[in-house]
C-alpha positions as CSV (number, residue, x, y, z in Angstrom):
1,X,16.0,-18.6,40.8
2,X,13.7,-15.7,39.8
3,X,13.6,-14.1,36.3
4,X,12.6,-10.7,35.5
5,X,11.7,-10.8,31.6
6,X,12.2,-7.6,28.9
7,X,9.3,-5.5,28.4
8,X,7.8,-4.1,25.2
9,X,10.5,-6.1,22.9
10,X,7.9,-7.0,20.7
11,X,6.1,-3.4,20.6
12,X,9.7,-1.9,20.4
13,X,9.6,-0.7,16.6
14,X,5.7,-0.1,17.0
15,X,6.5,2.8,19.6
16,X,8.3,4.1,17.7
17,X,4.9,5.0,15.3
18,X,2.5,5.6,18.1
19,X,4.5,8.0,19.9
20,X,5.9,6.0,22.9
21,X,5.1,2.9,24.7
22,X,1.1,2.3,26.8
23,X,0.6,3.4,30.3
24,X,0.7,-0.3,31.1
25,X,4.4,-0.9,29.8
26,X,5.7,2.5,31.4
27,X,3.8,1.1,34.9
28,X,5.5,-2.2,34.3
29,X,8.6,-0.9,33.2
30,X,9.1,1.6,36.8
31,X,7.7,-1.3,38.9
32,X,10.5,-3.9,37.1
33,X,13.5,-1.0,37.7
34,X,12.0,-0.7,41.6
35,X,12.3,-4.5,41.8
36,X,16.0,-4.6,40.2
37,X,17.0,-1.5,42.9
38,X,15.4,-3.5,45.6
39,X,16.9,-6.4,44.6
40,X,20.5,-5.3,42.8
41,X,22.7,-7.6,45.2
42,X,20.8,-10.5,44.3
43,X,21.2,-10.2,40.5
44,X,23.9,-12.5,39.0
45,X,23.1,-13.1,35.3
46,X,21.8,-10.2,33.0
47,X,20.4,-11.6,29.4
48,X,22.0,-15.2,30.4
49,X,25.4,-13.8,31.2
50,X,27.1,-14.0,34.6
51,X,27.7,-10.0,36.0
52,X,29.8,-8.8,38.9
53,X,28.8,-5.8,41.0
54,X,26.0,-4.5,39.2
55,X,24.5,-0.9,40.0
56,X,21.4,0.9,39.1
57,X,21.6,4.5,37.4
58,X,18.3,5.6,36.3
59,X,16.8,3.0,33.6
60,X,20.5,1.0,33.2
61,X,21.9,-1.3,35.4
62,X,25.6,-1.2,35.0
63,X,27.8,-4.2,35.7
64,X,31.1,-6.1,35.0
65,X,31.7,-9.2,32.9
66,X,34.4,-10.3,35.2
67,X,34.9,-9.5,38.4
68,X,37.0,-6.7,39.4
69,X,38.2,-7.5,42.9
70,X,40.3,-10.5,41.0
71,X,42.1,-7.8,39.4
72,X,42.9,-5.0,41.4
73,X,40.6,-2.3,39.3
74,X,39.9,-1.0,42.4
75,X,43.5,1.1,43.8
76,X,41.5,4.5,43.1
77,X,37.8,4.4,43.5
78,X,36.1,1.7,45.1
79,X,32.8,3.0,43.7
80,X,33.6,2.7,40.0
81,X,30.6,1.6,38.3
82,X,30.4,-1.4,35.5
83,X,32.0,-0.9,32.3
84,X,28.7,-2.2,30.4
85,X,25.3,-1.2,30.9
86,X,21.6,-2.5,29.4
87,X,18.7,-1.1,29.9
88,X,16.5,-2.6,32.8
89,X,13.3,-2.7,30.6
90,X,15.0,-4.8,27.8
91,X,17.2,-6.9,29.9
92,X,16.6,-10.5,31.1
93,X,17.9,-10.1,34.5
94,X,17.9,-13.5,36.6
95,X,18.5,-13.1,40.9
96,X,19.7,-15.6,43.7
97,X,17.3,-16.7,45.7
């Protein structure tokens, strides 16, 4: 199983100060949300909880806590997105091998 570990969760309240986070977060940060995109139907826990169809919308991955096929959520729009969302760079996002 591969893990993608949060960025800048210790520096979080010191950005804040400085004016924003170092080149080398924001590099890390777009090359962990390139990975997740790449990646997105290999993800299955987000910060050690199971997700169900999870999607990618700019810096959030959105996803379900249970999985919406059981229930039927789908009669209108098979392309609803997740009710929850996290964003990528804080999120502990674990993927199937």
């Amino acid at each position: 199983m591969k893990i993608a570990n949060p960025i800048g969760i210790e520096t979080q309240i010191d950005n804040l100060f400085t004016g924003g986070p170092s080149e080398e977060e924001i590099k890390a940060t777009e090359e962990k949300i390139n990975m997740v995109n790449r990646e997105i139907n290999k993800v299955s826990k987000i910060n050690g909880k199971p997700v169900f169809m999870p999607t990618v919308e700019g810096q959030d991955i959105y996803f379900f806590l249970v999985d919406p096929r059981k229930f039927n959520w789908f009669k209108r729009d098979e392309t609803m997105k997740g009710n929850y969302y996290y964003p990528i760079k804080y999120a502990q996002i674990e993927f199937y091998e």
